[in-house]
N, CA, C and O of each residue as an XYZ file, in Angstrom:
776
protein
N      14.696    -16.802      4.222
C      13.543    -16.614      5.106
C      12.798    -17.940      5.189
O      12.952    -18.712      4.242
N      11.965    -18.327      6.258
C      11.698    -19.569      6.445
C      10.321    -19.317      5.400
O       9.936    -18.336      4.763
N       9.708    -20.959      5.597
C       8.608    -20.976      4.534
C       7.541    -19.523      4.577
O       7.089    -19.121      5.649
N       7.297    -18.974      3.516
C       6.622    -18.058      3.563
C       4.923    -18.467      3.325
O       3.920    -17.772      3.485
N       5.092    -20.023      2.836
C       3.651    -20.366      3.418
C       3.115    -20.267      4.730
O       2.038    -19.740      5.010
N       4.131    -20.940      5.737
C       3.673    -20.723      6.733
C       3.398    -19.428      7.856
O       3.375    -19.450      9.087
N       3.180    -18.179      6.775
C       2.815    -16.888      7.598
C       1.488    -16.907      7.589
O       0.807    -16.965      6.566
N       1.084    -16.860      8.679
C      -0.363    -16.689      9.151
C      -0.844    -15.772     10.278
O      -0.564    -15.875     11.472
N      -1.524    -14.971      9.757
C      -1.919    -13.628     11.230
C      -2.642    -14.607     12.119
O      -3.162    -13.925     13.002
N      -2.968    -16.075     12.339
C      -3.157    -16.500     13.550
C      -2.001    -16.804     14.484
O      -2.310    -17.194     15.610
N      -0.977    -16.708     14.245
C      -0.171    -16.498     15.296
C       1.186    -15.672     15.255
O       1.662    -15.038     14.313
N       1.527    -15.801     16.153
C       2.965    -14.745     16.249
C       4.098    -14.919     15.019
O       4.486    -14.093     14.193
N       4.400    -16.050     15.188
C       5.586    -16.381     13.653
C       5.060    -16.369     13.149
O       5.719    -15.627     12.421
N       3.727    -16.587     12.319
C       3.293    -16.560     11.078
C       3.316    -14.467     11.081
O       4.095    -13.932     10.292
N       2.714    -13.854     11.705
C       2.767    -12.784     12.135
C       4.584    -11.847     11.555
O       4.880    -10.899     10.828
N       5.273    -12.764     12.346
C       6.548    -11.774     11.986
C       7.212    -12.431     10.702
O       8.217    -12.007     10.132
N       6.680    -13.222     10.455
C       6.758    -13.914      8.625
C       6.627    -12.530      7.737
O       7.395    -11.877      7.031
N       5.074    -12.417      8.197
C       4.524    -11.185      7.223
C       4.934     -9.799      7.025
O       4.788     -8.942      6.154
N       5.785     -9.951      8.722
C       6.620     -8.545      8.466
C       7.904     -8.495      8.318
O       8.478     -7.429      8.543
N       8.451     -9.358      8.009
C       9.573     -9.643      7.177
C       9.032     -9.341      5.670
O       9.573     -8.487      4.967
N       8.145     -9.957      5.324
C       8.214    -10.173      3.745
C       7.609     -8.240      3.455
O       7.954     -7.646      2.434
N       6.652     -7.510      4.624
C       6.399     -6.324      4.448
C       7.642     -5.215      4.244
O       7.568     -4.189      3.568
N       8.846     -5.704      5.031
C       9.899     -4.169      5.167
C      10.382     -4.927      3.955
O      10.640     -4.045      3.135
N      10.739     -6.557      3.204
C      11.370     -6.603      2.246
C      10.825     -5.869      1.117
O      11.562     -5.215      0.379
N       9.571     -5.948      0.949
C       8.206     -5.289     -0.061
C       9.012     -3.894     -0.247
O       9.659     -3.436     -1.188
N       8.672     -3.371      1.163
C       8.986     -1.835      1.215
C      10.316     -1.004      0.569
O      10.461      0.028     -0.085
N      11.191     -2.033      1.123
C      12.573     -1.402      0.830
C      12.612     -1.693     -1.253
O      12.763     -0.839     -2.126
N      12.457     -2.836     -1.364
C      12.638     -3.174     -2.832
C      11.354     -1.934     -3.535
O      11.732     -1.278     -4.505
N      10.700     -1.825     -3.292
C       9.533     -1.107     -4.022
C       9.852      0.653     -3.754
O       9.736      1.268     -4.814
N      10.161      1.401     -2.757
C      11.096      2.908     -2.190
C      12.300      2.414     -2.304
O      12.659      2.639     -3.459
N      13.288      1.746     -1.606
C      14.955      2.108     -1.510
C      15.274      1.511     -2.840
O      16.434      1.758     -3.169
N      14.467      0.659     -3.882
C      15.073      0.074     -5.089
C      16.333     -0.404     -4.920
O      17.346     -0.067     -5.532
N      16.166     -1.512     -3.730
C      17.147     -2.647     -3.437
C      16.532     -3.092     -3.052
O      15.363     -2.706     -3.089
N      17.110     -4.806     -2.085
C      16.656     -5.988     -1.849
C      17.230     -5.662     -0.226
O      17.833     -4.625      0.053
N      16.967     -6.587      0.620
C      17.832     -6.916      1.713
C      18.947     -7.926      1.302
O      18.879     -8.713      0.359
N      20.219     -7.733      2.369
C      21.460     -8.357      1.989
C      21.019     -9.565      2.043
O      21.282    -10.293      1.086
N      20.204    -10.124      3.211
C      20.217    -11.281      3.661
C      18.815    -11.192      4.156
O      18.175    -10.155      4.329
N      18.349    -12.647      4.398
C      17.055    -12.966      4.622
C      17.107    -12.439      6.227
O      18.129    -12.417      6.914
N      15.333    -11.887      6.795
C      15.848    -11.231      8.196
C      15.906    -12.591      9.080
O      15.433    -13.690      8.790
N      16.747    -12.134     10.443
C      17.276    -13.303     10.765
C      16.475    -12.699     12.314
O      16.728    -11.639     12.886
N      15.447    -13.771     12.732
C      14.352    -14.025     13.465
C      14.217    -14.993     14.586
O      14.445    -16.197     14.478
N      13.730    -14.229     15.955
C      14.196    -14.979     17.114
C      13.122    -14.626     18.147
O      12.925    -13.422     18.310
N      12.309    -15.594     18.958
C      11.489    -14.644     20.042
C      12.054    -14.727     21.311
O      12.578    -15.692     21.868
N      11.894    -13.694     21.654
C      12.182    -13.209     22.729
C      11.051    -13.120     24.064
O       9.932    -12.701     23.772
N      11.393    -13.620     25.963
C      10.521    -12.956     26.307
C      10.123    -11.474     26.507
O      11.027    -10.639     26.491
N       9.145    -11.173     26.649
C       8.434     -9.824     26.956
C       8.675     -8.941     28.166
O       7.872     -8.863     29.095
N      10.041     -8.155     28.094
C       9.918     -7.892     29.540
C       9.374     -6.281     29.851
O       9.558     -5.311     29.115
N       8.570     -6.305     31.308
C       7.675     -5.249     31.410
C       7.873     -5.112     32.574
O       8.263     -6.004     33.328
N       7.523     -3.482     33.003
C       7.409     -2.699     34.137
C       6.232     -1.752     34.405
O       6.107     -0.665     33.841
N       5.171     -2.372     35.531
C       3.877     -1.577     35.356
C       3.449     -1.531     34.442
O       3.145     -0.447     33.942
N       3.190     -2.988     33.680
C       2.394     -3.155     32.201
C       2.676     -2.337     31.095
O       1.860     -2.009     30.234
N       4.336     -1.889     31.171
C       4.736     -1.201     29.853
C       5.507     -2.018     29.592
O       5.792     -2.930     30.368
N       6.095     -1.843     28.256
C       7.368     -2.980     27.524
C       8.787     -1.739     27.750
O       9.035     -0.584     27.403
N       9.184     -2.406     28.230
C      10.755     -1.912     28.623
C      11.728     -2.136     27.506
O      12.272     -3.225     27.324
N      11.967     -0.904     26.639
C      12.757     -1.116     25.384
C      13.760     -0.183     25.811
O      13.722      0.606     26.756
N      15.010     -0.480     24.640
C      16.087      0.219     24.763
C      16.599      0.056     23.516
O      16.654     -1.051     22.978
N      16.930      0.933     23.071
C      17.254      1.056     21.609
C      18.912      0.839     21.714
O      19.330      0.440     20.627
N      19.914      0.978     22.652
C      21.132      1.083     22.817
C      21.491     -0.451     22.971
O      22.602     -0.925     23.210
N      20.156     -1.193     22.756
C      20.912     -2.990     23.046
C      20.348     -3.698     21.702
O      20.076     -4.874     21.459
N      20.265     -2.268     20.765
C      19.829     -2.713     19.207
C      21.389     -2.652     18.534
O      21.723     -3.533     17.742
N      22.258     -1.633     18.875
C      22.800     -0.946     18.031
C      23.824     -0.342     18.912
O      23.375     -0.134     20.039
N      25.409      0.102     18.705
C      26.081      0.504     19.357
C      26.707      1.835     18.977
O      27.903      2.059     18.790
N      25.499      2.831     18.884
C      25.039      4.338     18.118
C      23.670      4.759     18.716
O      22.676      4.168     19.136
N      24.026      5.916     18.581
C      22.921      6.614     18.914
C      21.475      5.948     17.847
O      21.329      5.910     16.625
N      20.651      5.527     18.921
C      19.554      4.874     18.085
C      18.004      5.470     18.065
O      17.551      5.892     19.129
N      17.267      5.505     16.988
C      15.792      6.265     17.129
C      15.044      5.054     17.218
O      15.789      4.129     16.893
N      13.847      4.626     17.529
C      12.934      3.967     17.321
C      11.514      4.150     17.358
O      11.378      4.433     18.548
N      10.260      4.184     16.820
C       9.053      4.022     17.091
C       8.488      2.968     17.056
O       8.835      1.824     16.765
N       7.201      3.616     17.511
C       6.413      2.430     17.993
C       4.944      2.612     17.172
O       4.902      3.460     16.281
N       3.947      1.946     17.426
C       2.647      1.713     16.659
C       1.990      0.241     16.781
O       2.286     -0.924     16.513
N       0.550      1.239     17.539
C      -0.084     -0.389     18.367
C      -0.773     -0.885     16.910
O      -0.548     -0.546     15.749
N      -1.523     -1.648     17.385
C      -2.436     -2.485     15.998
C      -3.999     -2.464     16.908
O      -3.890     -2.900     18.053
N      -4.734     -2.222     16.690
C      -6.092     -3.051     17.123
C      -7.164     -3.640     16.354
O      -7.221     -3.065     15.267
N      -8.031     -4.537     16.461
C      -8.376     -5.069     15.465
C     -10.551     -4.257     14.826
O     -11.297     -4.645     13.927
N     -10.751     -2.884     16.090
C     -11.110     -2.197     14.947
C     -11.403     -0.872     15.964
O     -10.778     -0.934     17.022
N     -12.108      0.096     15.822
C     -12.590      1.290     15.920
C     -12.458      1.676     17.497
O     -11.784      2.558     18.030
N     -13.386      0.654     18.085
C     -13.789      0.134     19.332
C     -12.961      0.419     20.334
O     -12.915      1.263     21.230
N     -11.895     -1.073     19.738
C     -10.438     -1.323     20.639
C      -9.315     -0.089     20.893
O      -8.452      0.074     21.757
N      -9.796      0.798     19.577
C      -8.927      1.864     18.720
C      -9.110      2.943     19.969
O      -8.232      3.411     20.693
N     -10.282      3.138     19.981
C     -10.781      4.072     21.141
C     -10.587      3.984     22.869
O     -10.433      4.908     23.668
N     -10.650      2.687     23.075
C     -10.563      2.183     24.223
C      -9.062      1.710     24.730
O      -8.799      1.242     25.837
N      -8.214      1.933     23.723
C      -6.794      1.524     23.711
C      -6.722      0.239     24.309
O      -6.385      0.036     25.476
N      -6.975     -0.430     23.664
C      -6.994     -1.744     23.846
C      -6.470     -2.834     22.678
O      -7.052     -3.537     21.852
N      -4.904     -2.581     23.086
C      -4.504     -2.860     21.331
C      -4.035     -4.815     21.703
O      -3.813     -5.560     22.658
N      -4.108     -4.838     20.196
C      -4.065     -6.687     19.524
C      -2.325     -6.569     19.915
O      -1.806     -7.485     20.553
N      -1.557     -5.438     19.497
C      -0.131     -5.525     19.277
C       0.566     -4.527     19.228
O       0.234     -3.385     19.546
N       1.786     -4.964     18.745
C       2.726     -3.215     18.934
C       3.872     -4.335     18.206
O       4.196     -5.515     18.337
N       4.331     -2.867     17.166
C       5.469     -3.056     16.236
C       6.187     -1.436     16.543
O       5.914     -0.238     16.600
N       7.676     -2.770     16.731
C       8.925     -1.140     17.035
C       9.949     -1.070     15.917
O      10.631     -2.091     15.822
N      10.174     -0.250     15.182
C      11.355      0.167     14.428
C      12.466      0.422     15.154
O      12.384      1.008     16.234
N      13.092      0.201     14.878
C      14.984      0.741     15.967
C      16.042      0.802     14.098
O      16.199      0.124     13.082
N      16.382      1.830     14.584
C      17.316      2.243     12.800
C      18.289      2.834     13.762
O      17.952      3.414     14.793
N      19.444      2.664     13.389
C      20.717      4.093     14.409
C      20.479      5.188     13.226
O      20.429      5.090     11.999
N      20.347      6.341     14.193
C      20.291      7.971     13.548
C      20.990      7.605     12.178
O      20.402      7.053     11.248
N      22.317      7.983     12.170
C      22.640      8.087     10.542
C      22.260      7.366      9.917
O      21.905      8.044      8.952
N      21.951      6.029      9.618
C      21.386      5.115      8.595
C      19.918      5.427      8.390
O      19.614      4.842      7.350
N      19.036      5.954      8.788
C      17.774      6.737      8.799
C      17.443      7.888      7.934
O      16.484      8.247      7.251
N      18.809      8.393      8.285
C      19.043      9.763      7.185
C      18.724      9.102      5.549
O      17.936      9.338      4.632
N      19.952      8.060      5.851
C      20.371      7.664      4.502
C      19.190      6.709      3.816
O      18.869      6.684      2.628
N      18.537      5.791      5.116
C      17.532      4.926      4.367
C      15.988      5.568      3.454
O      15.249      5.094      2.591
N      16.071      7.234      4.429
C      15.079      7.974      4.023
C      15.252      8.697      2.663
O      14.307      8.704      1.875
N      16.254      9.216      2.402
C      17.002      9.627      1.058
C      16.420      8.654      0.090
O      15.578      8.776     -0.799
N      17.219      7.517      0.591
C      16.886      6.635     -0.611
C      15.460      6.157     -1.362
O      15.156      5.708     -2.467
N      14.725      6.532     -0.052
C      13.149      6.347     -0.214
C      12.428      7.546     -1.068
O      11.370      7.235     -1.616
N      12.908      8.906     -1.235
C      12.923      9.500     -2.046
C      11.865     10.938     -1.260
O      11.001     11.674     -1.737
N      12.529     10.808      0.220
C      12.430     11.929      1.109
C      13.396     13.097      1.175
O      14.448     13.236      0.550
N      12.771     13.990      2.144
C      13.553     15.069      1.375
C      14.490     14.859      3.040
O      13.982     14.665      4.144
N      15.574     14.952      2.784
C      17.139     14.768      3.553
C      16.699     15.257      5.290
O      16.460     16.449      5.485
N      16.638     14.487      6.206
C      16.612     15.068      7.411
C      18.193     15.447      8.134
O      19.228     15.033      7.612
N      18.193     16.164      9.214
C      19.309     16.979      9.974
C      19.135     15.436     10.869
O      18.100     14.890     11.253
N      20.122     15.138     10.970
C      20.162     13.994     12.231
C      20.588     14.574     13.148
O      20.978     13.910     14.108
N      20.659     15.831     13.179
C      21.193     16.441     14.279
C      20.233     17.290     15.480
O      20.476     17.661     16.628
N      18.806     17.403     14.417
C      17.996     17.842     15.031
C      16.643     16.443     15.112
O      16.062     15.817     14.225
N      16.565     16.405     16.705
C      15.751     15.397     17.294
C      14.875     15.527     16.683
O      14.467     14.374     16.550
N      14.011     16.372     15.990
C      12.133     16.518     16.236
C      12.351     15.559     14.956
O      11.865     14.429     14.907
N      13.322     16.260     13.673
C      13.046     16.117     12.448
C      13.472     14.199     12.498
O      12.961     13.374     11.741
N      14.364     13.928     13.438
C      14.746     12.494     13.377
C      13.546     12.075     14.038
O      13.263     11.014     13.483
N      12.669     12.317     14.927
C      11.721     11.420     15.725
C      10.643     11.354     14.534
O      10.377     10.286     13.984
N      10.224     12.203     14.284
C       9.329     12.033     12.622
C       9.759     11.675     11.589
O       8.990     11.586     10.631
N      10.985     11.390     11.470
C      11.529     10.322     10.424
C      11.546      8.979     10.359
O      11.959      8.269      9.442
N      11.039      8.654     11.459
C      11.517      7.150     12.308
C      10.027      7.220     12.462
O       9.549      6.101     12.272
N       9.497      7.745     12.623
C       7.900      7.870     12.801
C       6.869      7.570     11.843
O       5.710      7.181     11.990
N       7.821      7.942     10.443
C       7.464      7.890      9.243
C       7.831      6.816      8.427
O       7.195      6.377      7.469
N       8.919      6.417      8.879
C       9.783      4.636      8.255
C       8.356      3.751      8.844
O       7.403      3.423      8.136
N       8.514      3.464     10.393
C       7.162      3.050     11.239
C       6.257      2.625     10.545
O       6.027      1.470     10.186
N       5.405      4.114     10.222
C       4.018      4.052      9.802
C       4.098      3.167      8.253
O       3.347      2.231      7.981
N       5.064      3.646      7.439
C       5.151      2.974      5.959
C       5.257      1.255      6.500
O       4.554      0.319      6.120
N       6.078      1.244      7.233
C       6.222     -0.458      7.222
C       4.345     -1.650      8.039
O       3.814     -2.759      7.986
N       4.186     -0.210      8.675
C       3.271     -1.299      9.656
C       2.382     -1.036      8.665
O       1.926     -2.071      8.178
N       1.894      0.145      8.102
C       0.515      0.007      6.581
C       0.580     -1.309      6.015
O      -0.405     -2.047      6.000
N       2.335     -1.818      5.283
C       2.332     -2.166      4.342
C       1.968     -3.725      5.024
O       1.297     -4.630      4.527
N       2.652     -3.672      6.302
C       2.147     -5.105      7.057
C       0.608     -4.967      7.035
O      -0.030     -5.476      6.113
N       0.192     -4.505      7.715
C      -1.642     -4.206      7.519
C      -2.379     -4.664      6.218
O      -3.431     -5.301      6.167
N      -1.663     -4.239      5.238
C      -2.127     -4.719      4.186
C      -1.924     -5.517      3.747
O      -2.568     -5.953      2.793
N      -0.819     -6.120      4.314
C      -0.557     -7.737      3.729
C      -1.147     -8.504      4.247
O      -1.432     -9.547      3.660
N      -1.584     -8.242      5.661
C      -2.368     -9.162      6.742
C      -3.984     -9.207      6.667
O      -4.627    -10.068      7.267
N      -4.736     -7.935      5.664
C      -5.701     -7.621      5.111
C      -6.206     -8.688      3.771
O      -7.303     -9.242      3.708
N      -5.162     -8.792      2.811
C      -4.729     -9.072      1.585
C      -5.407    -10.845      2.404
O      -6.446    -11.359      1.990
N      -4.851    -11.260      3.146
C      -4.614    -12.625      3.232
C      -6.652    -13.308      3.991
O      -6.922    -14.483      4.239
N      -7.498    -12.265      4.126
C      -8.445    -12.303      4.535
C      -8.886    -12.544      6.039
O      -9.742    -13.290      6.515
N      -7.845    -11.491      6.721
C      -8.337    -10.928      7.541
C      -8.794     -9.209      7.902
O      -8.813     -8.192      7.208
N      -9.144     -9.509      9.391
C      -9.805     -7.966      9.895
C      -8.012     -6.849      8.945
O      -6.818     -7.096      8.777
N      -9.007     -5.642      8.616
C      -7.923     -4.563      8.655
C      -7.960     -4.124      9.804
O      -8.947     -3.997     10.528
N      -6.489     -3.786     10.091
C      -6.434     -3.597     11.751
C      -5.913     -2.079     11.419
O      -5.266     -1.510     10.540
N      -6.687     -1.711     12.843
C      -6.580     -0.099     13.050
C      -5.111      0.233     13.556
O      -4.312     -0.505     14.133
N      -4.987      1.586     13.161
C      -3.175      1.384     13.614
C      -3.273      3.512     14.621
O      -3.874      4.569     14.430
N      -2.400      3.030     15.456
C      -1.988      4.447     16.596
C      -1.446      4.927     15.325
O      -1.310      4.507     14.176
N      -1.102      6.366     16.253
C      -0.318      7.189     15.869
C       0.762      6.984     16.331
O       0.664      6.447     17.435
N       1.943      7.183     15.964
C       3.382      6.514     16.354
C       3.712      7.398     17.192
O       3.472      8.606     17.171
N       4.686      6.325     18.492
C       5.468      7.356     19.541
C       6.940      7.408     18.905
O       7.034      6.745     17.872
N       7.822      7.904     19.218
C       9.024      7.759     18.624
C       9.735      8.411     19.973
O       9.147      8.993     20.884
N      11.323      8.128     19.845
C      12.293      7.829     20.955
C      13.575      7.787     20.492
O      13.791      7.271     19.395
N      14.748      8.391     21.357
C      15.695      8.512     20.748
C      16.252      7.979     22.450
O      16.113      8.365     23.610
N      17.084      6.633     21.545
C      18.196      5.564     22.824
C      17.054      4.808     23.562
O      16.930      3.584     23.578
N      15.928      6.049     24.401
C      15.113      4.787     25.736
C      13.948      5.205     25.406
O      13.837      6.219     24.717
N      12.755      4.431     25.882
C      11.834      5.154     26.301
C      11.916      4.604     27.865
O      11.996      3.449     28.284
N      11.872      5.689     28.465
C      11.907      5.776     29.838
C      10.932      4.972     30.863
O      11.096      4.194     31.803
N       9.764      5.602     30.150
C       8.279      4.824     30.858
C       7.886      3.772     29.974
O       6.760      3.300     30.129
N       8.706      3.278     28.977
C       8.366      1.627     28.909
C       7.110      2.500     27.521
O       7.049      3.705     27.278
N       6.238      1.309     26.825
C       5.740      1.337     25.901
C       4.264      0.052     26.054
O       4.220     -1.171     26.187
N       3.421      0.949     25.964
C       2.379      0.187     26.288
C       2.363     -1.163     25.580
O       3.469     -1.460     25.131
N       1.449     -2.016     25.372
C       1.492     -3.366     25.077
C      -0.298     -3.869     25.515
O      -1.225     -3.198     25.968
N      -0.199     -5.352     25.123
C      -1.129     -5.301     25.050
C      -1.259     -7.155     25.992
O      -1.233     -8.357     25.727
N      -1.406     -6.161     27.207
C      -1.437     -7.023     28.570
C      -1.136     -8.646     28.608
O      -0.332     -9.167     29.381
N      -1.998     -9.406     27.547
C      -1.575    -10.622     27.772
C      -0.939    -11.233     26.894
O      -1.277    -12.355     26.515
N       0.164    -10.547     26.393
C       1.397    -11.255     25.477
C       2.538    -11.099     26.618
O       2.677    -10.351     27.586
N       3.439    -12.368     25.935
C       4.327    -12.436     27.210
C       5.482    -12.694     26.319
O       6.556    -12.730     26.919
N       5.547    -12.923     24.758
C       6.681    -13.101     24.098
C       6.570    -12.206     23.251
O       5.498    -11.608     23.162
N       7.672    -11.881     22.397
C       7.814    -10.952     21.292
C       8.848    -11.736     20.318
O       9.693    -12.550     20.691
N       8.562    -11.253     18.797
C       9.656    -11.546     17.910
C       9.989    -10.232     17.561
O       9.330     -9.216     17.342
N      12.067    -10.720     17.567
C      12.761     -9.982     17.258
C      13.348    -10.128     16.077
O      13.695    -11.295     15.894
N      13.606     -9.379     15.167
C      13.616     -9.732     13.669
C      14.884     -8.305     13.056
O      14.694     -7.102     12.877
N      15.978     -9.064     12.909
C      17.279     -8.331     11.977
C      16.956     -7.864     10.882
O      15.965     -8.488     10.504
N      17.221     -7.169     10.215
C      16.975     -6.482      8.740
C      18.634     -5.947      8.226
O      19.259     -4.975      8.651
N      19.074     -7.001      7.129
C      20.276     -6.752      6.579
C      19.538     -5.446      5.526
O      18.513     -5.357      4.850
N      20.560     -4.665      5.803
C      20.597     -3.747      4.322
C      22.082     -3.157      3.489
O      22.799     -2.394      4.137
N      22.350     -3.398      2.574
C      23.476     -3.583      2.060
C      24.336     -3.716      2.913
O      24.799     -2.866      3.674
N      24.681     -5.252      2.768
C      25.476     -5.738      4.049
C      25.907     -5.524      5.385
O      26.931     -5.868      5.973
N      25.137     -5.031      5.655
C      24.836     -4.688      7.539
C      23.375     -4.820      8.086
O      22.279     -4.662      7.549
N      23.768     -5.174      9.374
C      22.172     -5.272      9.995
C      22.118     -3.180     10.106
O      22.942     -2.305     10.369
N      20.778     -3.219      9.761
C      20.728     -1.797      9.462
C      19.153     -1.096     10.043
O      18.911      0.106     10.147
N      18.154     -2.326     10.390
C      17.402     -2.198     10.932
C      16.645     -2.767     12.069
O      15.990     -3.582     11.418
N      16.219     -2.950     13.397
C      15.420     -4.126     14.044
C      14.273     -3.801     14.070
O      13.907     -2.628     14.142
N      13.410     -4.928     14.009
C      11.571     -4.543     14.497
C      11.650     -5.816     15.228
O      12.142     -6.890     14.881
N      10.797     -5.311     16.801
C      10.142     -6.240     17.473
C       8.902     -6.187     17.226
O       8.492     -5.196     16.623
N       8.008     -7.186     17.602
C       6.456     -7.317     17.099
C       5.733     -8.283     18.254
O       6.148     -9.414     18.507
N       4.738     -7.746     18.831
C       4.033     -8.430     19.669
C       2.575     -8.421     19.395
O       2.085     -7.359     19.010
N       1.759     -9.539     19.551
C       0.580     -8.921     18.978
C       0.069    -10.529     19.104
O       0.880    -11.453     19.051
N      -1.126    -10.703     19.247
C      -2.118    -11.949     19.598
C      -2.725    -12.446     18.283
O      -2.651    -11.517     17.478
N      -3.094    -13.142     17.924
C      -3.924    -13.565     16.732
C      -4.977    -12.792     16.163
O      -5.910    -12.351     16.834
N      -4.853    -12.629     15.001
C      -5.983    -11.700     13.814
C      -7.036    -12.599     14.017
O      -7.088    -13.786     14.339
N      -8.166    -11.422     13.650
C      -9.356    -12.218     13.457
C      -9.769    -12.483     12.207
O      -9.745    -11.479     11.495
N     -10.203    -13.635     11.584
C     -11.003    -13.160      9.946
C     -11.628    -12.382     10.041
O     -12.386    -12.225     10.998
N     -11.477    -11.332      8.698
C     -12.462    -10.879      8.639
C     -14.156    -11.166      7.859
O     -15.068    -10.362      8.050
């Protein structure tokens, strides 16, 4: 992973620094492993339709894929007014979800039944973006307010809100015992101190 000094919630790479070092946190501290490999990190532009982010989980993964989502804002205000700082997406393919959740020490979902997979993926989500939150907290900034997660299985159709004037995103690999096994994109503008 590149210098981990240089993660800073004032900007985007310092930004997906922190959430690299957050899902590594996560997985070593619940799955009681490491990642295979350091995540392997790239930005991407932002592409949108009628001010939504146009995702597809089927150009993560060549499997049936779940993903959620979860904006950031930086407090109550923004929270209310939906007026978010950012948005972080999970993309896991169905069966490895099952298995990554097991290992986390959940109780076994049906990958066969959507609801229980969209709240599983809903629930990976929320654990990873807290643990980012708190790392981005930790470092002395604002705690940022976080949505309630959408979740999606292959598309979301109508695109995924965003937060109007970002125009790039980082895309970030997650080895887990030797396979890429997870992606998060992350878009999101500079933290404020708090």
């Amino acid at each position: 992973m590149p210098n981990p000094a240089a993660a800073s919630p004032d900007n985007l790479k310092g930004l997906a620094l922190i959430l690299g070092r957050a899902v590594r946190k996560m997985v070593q501290d619940k799955g009681a492993y490491d990642l295979s490999r350091d995540p392997v990190m790239r930005t991407k532009p932002l592409v949108s339709f009628h001010q939504r982010m146009r995702v597809d989980g089927m150009e993560k993964f060549n499997a049936r894929t779940v993903f959620s989502s979860v904006k950031f804002y930086t407090d109550v205000a923004s929270l209310e007014a939906d007026k978010p700082l950012g948005v972080l997406i999970i993309f896991i393919e169905v069966d490895e979800l099952a298995r990554l959740m097991w290992s986390f020490d959940y109780p076994r979902i049906d990958d066969e039944d959507d609801a229980s997979v969209l709240d599983a993926c809903g629930t990976l989500t929320n654990l990873i973006a807290g643990n980012f939150v708190k790392q981005i907290h930790d470092l002395g900034f604002v705690h940022l307010q976080m949505s309630h997660f959408e979740s999606y299985i292959n598309t979301a159709i109508n695109g995924i809100a965003f937060a109007s004037d970002q125009t790039e995103k980082y895309e970030i690999d997650f080895w887990i015992k030797s396979a890429k096994r997870m992606v998060a994109e992350l878009t999101m503008g500079p933290v404020p101190l708090a």
